[in-house]
C-alpha angles and dihedrals in degrees: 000000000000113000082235095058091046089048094057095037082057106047085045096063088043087052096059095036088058099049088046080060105044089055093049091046095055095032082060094042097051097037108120087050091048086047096058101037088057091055088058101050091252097113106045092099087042100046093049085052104050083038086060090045091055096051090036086069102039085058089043089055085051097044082053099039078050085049097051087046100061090046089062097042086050094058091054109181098344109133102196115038117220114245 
């Protein structure tokens, strides 16, 4: 696989990872006050959008593990790849 393709197979997957954590890590942060808003009624649009993001990249790690895939599958037994 070409050291281009890994590199952005790699940082796609980061990417996502990242994004996954910063959510958790301010959700926890703020959860008293998420806890609370929910319970009021403020939260329901921003929890159905936080909910989306959060499927959206899961389905994006997957779209990038299926890319890497069928670049793998593409160099079939090829032991050094061309640059």
């Amino acid at each position: 696989m070409r050291e281009s393709v890994k590199k952005y197979i790699q940082e796609g997957i980061h990417f996502s990872n990242e994004l996954m954590d910063a959510i958790e890590d301010i959700s926890q942060k703020y959860q008293e006050h998420i806890s609370i808003s929910m319970e009021i009624g403020h939260f329901d649009e921003l929890d159905k959008v936080m909910m989306d993001l959060s499927r959206t990249l899961i389905i994006y790690t997957y779209l990038i593990k299926a890319y890497e895939k069928e670049k793998k599958e593409k160099m079939g037994l090829e032991t050094i790849a061309e640059e």
